[in-house]
C-alpha positions as CSV (number, residue, x, y, z in Angstrom):
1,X,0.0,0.0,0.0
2,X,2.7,2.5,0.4
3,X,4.0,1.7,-2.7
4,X,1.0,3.0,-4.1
5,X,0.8,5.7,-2.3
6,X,4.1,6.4,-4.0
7,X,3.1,6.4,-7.6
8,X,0.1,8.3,-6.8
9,X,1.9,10.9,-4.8
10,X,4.3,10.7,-8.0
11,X,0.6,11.4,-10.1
12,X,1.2,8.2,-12.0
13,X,-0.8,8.0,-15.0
14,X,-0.3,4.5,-15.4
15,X,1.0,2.0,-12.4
16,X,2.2,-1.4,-13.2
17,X,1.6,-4.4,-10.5
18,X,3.4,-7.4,-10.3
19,X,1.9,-10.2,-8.1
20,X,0.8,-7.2,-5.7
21,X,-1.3,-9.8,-3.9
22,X,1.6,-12.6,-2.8
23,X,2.5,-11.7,0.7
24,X,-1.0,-10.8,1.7
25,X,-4.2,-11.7,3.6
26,X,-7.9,-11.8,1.9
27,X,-8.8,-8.9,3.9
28,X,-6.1,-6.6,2.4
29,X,-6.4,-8.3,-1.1
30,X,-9.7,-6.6,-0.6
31,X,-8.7,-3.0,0.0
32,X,-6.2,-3.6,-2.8
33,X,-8.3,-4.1,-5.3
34,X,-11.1,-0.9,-3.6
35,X,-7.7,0.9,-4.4
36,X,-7.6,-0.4,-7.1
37,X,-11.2,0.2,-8.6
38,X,-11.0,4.0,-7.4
39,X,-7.7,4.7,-9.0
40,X,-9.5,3.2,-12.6
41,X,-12.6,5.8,-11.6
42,X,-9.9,8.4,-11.8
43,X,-8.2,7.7,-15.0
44,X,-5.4,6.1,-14.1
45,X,-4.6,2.9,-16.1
46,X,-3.4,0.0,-14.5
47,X,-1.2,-3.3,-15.9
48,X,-1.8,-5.8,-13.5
49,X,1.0,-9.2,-13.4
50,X,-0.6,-12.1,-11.5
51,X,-0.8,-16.0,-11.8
52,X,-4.2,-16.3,-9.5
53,X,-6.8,-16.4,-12.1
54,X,-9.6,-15.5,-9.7
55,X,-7.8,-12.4,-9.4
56,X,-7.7,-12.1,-13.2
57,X,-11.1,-12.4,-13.6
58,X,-12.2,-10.5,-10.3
59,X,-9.9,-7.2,-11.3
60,X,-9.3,-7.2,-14.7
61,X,-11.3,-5.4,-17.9
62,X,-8.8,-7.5,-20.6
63,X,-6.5,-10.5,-20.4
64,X,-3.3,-10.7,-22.2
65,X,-1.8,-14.1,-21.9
66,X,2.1,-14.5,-22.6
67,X,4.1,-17.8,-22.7
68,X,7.9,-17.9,-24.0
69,X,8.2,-14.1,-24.0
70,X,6.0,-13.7,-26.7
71,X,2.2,-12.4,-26.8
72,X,-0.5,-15.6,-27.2
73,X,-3.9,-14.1,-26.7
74,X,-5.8,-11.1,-25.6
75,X,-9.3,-11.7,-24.4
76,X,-12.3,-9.1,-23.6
77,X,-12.4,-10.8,-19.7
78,X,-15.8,-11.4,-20.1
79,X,-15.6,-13.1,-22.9
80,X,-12.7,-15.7,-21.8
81,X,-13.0,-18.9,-19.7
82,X,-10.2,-20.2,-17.1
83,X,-9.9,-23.2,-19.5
84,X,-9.3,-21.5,-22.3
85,X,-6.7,-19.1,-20.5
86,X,-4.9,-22.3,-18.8
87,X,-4.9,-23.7,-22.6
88,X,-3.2,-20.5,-23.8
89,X,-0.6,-20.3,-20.7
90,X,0.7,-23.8,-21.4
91,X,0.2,-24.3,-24.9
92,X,-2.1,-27.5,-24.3
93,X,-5.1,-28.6,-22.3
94,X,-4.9,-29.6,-18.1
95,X,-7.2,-32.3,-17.8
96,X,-7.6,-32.5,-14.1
97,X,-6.0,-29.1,-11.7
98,X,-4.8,-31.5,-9.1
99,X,-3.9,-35.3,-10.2
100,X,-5.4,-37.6,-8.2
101,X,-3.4,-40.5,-6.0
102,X,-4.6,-42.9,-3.9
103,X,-2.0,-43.1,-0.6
104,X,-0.1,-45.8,0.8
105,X,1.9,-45.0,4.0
106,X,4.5,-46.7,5.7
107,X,6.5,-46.5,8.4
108,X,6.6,-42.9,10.5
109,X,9.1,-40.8,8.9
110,X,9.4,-38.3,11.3
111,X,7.6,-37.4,14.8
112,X,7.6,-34.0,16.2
113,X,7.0,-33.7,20.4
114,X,6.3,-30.3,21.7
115,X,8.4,-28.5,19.3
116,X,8.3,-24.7,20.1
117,X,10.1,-21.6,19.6
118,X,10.2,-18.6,17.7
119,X,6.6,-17.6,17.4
120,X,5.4,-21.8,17.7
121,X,3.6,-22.7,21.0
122,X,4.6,-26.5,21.8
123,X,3.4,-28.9,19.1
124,X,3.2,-32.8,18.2
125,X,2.1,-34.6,15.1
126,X,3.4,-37.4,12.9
127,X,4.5,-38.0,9.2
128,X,4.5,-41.0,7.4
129,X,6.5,-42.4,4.5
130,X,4.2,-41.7,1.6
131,X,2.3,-38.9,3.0
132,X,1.4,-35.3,2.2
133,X,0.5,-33.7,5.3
134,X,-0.4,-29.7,4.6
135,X,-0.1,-26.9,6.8
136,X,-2.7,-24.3,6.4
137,X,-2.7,-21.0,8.2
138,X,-3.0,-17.3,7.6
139,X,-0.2,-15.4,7.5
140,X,1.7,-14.9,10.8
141,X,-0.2,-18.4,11.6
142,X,3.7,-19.7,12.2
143,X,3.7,-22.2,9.6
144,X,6.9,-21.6,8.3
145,X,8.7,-20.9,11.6
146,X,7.7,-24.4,12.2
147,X,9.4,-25.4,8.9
148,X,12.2,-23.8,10.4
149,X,12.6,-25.4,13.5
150,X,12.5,-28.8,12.3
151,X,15.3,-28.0,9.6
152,X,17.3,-26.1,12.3
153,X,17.2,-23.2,10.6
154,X,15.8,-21.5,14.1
155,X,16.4,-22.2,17.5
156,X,13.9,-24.8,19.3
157,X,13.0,-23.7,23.0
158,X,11.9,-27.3,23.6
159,X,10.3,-30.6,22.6
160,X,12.5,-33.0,20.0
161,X,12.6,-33.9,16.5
162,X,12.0,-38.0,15.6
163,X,13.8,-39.0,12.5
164,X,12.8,-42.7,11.3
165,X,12.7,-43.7,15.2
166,X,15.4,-41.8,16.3
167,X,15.7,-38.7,18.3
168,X,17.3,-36.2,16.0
169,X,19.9,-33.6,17.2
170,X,19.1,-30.6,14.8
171,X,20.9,-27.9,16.0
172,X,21.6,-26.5,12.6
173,X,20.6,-27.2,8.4
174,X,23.7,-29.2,8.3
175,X,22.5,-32.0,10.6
176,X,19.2,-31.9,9.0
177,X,20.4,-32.3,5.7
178,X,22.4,-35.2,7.4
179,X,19.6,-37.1,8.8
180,X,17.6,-36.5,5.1
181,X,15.4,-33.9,5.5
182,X,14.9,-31.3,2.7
183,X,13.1,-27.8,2.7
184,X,12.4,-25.4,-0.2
185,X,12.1,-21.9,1.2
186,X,9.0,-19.8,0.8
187,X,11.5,-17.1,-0.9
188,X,13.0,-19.3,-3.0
189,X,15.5,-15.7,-4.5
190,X,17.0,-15.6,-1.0
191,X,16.9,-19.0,0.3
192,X,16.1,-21.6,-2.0
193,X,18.9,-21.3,-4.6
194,X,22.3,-19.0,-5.3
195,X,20.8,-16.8,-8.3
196,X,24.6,-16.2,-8.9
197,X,25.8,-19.5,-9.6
198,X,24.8,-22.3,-12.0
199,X,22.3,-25.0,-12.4
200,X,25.0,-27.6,-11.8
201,X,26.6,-25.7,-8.4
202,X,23.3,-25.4,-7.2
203,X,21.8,-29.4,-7.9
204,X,24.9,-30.8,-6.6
205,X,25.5,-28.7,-3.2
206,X,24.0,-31.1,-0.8
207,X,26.1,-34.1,-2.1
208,X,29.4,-32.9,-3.2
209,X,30.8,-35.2,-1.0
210,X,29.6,-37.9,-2.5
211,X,30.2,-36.5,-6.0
212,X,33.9,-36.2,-5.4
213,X,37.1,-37.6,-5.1
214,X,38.9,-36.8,-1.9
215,X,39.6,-33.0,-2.2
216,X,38.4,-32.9,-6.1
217,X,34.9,-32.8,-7.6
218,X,34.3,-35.7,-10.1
219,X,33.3,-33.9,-13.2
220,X,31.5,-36.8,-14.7
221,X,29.6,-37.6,-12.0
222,X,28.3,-34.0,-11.5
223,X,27.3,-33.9,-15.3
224,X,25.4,-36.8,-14.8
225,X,24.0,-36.0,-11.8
226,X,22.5,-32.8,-12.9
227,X,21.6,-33.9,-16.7
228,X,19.3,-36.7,-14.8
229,X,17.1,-34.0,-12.6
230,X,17.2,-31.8,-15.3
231,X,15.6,-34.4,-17.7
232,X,13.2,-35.5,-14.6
233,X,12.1,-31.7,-13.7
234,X,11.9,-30.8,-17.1
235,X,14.4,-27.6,-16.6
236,X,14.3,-25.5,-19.7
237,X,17.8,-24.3,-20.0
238,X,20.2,-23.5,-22.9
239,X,22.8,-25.1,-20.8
240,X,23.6,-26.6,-17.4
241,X,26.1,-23.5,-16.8
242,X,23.3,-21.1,-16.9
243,X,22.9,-18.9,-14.3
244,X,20.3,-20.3,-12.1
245,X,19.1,-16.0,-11.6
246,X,18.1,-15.9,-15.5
247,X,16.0,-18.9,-15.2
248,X,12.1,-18.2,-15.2
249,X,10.2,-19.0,-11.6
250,X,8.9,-21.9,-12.5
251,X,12.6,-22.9,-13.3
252,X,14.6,-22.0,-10.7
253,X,12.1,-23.5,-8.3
254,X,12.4,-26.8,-10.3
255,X,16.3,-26.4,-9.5
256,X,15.3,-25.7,-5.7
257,X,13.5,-29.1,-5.9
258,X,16.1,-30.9,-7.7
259,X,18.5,-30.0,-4.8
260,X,17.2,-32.4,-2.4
261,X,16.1,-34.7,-4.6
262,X,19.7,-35.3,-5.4
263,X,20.4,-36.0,-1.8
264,X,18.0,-38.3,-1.4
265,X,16.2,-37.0,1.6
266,X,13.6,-39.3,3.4
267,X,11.4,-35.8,4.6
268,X,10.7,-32.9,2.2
269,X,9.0,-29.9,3.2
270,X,7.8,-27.4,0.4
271,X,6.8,-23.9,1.8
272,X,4.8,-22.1,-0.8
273,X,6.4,-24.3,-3.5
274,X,4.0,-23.1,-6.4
275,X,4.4,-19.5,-5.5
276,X,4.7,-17.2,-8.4
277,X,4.6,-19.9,-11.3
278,X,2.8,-20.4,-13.9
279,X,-0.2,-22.6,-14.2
280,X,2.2,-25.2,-16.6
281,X,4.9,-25.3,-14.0
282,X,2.2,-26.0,-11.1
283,X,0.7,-29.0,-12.9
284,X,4.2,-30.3,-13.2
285,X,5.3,-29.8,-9.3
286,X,2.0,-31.3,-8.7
287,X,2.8,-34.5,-10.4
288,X,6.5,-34.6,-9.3
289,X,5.3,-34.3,-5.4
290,X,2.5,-37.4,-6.0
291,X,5.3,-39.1,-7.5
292,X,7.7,-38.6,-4.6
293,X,5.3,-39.8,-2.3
294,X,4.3,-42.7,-4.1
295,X,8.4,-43.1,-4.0
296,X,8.1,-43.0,0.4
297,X,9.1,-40.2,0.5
298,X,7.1,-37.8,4.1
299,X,6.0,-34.2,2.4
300,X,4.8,-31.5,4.0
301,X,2.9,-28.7,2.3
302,X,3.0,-25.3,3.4
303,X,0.6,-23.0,1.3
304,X,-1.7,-20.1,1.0
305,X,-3.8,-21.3,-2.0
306,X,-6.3,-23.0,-0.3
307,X,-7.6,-24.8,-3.1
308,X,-3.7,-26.2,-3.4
309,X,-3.7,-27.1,-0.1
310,X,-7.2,-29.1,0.2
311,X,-6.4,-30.8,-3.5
312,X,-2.8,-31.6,-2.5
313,X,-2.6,-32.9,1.0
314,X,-3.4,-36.2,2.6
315,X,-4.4,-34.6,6.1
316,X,-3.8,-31.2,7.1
317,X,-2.3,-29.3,10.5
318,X,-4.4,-26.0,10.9
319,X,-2.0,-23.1,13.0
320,X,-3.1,-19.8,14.5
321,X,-1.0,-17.0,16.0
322,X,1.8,-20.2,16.6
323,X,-0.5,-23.2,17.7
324,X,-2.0,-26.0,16.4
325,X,-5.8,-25.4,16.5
326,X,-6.9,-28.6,14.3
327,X,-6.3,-31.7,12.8
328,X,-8.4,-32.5,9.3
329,X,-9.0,-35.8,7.8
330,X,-9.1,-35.9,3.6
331,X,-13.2,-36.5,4.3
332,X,-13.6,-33.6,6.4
333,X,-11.4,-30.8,4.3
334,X,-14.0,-28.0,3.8
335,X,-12.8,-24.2,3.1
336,X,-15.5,-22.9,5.5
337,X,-14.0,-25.4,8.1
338,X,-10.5,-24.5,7.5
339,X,-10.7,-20.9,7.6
340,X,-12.7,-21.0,11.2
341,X,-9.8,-23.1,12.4
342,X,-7.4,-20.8,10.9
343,X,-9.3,-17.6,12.1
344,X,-8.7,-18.8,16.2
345,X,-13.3,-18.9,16.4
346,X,-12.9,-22.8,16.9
347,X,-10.1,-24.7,18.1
């Protein structure tokens, strides 16, 4: 908002948006877009850059749909479906938004016991091999200072960590990455991956003891390594020396995942992992995280899209201000439901 406040102070004729809605809550999505609407009454034209199509459709007088840097379509917005614009985005049809898998779990993957710290009140739940287990929260809920404490990114104040049946001594992301747990950032620019360095440097960080020989890094091995995952994840690159910072979103977040999938970790935990991306990209994550569980491997979902996280997970964790306030069953998900839980009315 005070960026706006900015170009109109500056008596901007014209004020260009880009995913002005990502960091925040529905309530102040809705004075954006009453800022929005009187700004429009006043002349001022307005480009606005988002991948939520409701927003498209709730905001927007025309849709102009680009794909490969390079113009595809411009509809009149009442005129144009959410098909049609998905078709144009990707280039094909999306038969189903979220592909469906029928879960098999195994053994428990990792058991947390009164975890706190940071912002997180003492909390306990279990993952499973094979499961997708979403947190759900608004923002501020603590969802990610969770994440955080369980990869030893933050200090815990108490409770332990259960890796495969073992206590887990996480007092830092080197011993989690250790005992083979994995976590793609929410900002995936300044924590997920080094924007500076390349495709290869970045898939092989987590194992480049394993990728070399004694003091020296085994070229062949690295190549090999990283032409596998890029083949998997579908990374379109001109080479595997490009700078992982001129890589599209959808991209350099395939290269985030890629990271720990070439270490092999036994617990993954995505926060926001379809954040800014393109509806294409999304499908793809979305079939590379059923396949991962159908491979054993314990996810867990952290997401603001609440139609990702009810299509996505297996069982869902709802936090407010720091605790846990509910536990959801696939049969019970309901949005209503959710957001009471996540609003602190019903615990």
């Amino acid at each position: 908002l005070v960026e706006i406040a900015k170009a109109i102070a500056q008596d901007a004729r014209l004020i260009i948006m880009d995913e002005p809605t990502a960091p925040l809550t529905d309530d102040e999505v809705d004075n954006l877009f009453e800022i929005v609407h009187q700004l429009k009454n006043r002349g001022v034209s307005i480009i606005f850059i988002s991948h939520r199509m409701e927003e498209l459709f709730r905001i927007s007088d025309r849709v102009t749909v680009m794909r490969d840097g390079a113009v595809i379509s411009t509809y009149d917005t009442v005129n144009v479906t959410k098909a049609q614009l998905i078709k144009d985005m990707v280039g094909r049809d999306l038969s189903e938004t979220y592909p469906e898998r029928h879960a098999t779990y195994g053994d428990v993957a990792l058991s947390v016991k009164n975890l706190c710290g940071n912002i997180v009140k003492p909390i306990s739940f279990e993952l499973r091999q094979g499961e997708v287990l979403g947190l759900s929260g608004l923002v501020g809920a603590g969802r990610t200072e969770l994440a955080r404490l369980i990869f030893g990114a933050d200090r815990k104040d108490g409770g332990e960590v259960i890796v495969c049946g073992k206590p887990a001594h996480i007092h830092s992301p080197y011993d989690a990455v250790k005992l083979g747990i994995g976590l793609v950032s929410e900002d995936r620019k300044l924590n997920g991956v080094l924007l500076r360095k390349s495709i290869s440097e970045n898939i092989t960080i987590p194992i480049l003891r394993q990728l070399s020989n004694g003091l020296f890094l085994n070229k062949s091995r690295e190549k090999a390594c990283v032409e596998k995952y890029k083949d998997a994840l579908q990374i379109k690159t001109p080479s595997l020396q490009q700078l992982v910072g001129n890589l599209s979103g959808g991209n350099q977040q395939k290269v985030a995942l890629s990271k720990w999938l070439a270490s092999e970790c036994k617990v993954l935990i995505l926060d926001e992992p379809t954040r800014g991306i393109d509806v294409g990209a999304k499908q793809e994550i979305y079939q590379l995280i059923n396949e991962l569980a159908e491979q054993g491997i314990a996810i867990i979902i952290i997401s603001s899209d609440m139609e990702e996280i009810l299509g996505m997970a297996d069982r869902l964790i709802i936090m407010c201000e720091g605790r846990m306030t509910a536990r959801l069953e696939k049969k019970d998900f309901e949005q209503t439901t959710v957001l009471r839980y996540a609003s602190g009315e019903q615990e």
